[in-house]
C-alpha positions as CSV (number, residue, x, y, z in Angstrom):
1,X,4.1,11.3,-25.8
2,X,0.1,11.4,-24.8
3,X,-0.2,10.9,-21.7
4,X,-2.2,7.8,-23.0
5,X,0.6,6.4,-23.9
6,X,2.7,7.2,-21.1
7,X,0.4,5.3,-19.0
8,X,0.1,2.5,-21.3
9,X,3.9,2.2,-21.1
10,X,3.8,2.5,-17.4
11,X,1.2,-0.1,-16.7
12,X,3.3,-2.7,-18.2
13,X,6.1,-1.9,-16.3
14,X,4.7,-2.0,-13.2
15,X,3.0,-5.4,-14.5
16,X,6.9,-6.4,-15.0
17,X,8.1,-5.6,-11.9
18,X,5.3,-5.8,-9.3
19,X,5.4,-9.5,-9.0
20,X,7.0,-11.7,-6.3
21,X,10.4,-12.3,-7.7
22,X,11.5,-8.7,-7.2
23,X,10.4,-9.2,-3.2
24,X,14.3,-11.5,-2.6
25,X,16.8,-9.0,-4.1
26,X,14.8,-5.8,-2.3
27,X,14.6,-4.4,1.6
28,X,11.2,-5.6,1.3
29,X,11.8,-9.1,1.7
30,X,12.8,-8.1,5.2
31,X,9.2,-8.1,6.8
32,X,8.3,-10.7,3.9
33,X,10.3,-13.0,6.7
34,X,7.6,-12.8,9.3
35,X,3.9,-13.6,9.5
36,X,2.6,-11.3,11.9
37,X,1.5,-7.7,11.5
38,X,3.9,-6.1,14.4
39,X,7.0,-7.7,13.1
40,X,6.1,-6.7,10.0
41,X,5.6,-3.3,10.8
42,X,9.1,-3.2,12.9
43,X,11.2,-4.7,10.9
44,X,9.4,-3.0,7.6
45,X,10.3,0.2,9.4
46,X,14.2,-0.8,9.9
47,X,14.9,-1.9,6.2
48,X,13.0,1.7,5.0
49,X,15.5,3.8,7.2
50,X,18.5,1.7,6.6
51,X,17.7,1.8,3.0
52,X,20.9,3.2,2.4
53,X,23.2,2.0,-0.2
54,X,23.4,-0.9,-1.6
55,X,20.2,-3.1,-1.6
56,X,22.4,-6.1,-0.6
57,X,24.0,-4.6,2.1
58,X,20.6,-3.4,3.7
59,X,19.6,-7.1,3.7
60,X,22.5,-8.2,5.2
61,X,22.5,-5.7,8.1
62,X,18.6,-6.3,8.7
63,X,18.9,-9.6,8.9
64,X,21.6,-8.7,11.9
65,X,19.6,-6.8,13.6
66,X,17.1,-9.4,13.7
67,X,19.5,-12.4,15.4
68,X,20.4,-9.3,17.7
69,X,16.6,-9.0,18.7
70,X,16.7,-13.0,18.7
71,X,14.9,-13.9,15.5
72,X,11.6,-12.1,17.0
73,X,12.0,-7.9,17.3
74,X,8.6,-7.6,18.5
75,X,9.0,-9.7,21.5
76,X,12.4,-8.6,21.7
77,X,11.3,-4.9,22.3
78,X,8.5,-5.5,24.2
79,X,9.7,-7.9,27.1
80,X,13.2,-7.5,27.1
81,X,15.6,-6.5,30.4
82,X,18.2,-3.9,30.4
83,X,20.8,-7.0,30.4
84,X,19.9,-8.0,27.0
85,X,19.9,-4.8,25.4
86,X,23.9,-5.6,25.5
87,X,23.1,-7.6,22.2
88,X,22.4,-4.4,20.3
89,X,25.7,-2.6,21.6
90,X,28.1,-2.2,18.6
91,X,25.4,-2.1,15.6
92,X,26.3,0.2,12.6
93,X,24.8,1.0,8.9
94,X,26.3,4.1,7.8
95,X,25.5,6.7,9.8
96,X,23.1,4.5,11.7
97,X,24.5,3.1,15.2
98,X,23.9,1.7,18.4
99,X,22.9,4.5,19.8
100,X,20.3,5.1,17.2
101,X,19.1,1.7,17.7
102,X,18.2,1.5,21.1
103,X,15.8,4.5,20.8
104,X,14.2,2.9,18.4
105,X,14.0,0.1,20.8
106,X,12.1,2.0,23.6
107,X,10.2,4.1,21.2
108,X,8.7,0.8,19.9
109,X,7.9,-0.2,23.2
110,X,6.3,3.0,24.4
111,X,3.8,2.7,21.3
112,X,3.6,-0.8,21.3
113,X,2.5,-0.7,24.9
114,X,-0.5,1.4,24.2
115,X,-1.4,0.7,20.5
116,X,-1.7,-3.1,18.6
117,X,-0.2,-1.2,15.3
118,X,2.1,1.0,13.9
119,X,-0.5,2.4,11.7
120,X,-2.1,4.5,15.0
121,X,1.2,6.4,14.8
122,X,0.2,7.6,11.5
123,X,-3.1,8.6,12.2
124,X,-2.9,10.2,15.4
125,X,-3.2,13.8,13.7
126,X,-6.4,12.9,12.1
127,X,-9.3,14.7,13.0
128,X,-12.3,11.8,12.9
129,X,-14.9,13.8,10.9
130,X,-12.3,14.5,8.0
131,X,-12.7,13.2,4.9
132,X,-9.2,13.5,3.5
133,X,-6.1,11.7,5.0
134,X,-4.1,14.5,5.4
135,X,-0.3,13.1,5.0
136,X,1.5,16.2,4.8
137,X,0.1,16.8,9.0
138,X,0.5,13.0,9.8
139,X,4.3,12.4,8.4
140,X,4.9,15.7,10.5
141,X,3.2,14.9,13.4
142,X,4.5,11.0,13.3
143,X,8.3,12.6,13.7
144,X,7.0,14.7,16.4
145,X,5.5,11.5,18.5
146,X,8.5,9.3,17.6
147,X,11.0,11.9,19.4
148,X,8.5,12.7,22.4
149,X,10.1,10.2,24.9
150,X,12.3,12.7,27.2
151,X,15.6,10.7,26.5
152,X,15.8,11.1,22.6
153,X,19.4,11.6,21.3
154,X,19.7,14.5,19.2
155,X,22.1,12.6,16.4
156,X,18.7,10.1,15.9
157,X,16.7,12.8,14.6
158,X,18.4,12.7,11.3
159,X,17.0,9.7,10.4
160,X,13.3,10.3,10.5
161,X,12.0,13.2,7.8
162,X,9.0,15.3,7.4
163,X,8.1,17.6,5.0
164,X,8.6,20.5,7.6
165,X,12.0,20.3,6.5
166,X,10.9,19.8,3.1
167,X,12.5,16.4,2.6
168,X,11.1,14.2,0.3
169,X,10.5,11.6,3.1
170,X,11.5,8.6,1.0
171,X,11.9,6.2,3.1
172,X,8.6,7.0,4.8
173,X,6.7,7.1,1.8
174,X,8.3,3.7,0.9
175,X,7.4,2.4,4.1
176,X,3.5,3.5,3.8
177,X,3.7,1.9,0.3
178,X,4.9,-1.7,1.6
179,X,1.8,-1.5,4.7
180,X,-1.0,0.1,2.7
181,X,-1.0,-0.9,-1.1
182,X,-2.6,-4.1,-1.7
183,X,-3.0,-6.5,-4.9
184,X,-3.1,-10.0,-6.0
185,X,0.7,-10.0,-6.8
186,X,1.6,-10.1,-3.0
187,X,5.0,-7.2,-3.1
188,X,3.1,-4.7,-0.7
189,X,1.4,-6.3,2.5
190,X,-2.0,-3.9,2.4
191,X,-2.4,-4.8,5.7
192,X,-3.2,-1.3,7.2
193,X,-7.0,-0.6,6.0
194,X,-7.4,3.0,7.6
195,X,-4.6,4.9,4.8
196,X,-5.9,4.5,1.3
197,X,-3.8,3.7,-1.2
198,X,-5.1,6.5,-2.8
199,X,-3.3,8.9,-0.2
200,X,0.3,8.0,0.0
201,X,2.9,9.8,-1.7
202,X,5.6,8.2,-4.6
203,X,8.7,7.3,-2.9
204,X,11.1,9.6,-4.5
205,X,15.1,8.4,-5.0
206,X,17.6,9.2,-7.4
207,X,16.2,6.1,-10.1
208,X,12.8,7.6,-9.9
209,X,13.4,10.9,-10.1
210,X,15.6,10.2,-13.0
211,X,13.1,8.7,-15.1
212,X,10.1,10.7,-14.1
213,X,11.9,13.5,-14.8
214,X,12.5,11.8,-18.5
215,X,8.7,11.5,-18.8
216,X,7.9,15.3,-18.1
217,X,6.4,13.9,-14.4
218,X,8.3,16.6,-12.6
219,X,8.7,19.8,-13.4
220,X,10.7,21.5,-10.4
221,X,14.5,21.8,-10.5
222,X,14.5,21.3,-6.3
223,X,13.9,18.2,-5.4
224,X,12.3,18.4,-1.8
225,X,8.5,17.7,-0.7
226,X,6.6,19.8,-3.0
227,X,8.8,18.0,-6.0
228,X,6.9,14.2,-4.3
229,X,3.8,16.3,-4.1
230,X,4.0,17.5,-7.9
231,X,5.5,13.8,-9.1
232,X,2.6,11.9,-7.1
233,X,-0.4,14.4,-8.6
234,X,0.8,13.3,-12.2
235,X,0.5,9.7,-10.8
236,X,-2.9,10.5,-9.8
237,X,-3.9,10.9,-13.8
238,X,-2.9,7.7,-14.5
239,X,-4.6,6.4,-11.6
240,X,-6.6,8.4,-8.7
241,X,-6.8,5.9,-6.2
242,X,-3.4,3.7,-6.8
243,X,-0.9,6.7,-7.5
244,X,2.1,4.8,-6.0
245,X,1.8,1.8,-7.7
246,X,3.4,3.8,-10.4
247,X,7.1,3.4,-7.9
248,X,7.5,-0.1,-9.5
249,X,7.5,1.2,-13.0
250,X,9.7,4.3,-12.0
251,X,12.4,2.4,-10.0
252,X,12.5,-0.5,-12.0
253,X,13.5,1.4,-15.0
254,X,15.7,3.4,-13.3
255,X,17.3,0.6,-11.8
256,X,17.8,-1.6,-15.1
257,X,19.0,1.3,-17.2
258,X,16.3,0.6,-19.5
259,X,15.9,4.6,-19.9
């Protein structure tokens, strides 16, 4: 196949699938509940790290954890009392519990306190007069400043990734996608302006990497950071400053067993 072709083939796709009826039957329709940007954000973080399994499930537990934090997580987190963290006591996804949760409570609270956005979390590694977002430094350094309260529980740790331990950072990278990449069709919120689309990294799972793998977009046996890194540069010929649009096209295939 030319590559012409391949990006022919992959333009429709995304066209297919990046439109609003895939938001209800995805973890993205999670922060498609709210209206504003820090609910958003918190509850778009949740449904990327308890995207574990299947998509139904997910859905089912976010929207649990949401009654828990009273139909509003942001004001949940930021004014409630010790009492009331009582309502989060016996959460569980998988390997995700209670205890899990309720760092991620008061690390949302500590930033939240200081910052209006998630986004500053992302971008506290960046040095002003660089052109370049680097990602590789900011996914590393975001792990390092959500685990820098003194009471972190060594069991959460699993559940945030960087490419320091050469994970592929999925869930991240999915994350970025749904706050950074913006269109008409309304999937992705766009609403953090200082990432560029151009910049974030293809959220690599099993579906993807099954059918980039199927169009020669990955190379590498290992599948680990440098595999994202080599799968997102091929993205980057199709299109330089929307790589990760390309995720639609990937997973949906991948998903529908059209390969």
């Amino acid at each position: 196949m030319e590559s012409f072709d391949i990006k022919d083939f992959l333009d429709k796709k995304v066209a297919a699938y990046n439109r609003p009826s895939f938001i209800a039957n995805d973890p993205i329709c999670i922060p498609h509940l709210f209206q504003d940007k820090q609910n958003i954000e918190i509850m778009g973080f949740f449904a990327s790290i308890l995207a574990w399994g299947q998509r139904k499930t997910i859905i089912n537990k976010c929207k649990e954890l949401i009654e828990r934090m009273n139909g509003n997580p942001y004001d949940f987190i930021l004014h409630h009392q010790d009492a009331d963290l009582k309502q989060l006591l016996g959460f569980k996804h998988r390997t995700f519990n209670d205890t899990d949760l309720l760092y991620f409570v008061s690390f949302f609270k500590f930033h939240y306190q200081q910052f209006d956005s998630l986004e500053d979390a992302f971008l506290l590694a960046q040095d002003q007069y660089q052109e370049e977002y680097a990602i590789e430094i900011a996914l590393d350094n975001f792990k390092e400043y959500f685990f820098s309260l003194p009471d972190f529980p060594l069991r959460t740790k699993k559940h945030l990734s960087s490419p320091k331990q050469k994970s592929t950072c999925k869930r991240i990278n999915m994350f970025l996608r749904w706050m950074v990449r913006s269109d008409e069709n309304g999937v992705d919120f766009g609403i953090w302006k200082r990432i560029a689309p151009k910049d974030l990294i293809c959220p690599l799972d099993l579906h993807v990497e099954r059918v980039a793998r199927k169009f020669h977009l990955i190379s590498s046996e290992k599948v680990n950071w440098k595999t994202a890194l080599e799968l997102t540069a091929n993205l980057r010929l199709l299109d330089a400053n929307d790589p990760v649009k390309y995720d639609f096209a990937l997973f949906g295939l991948g998903v529908e067993k059209e390969m």
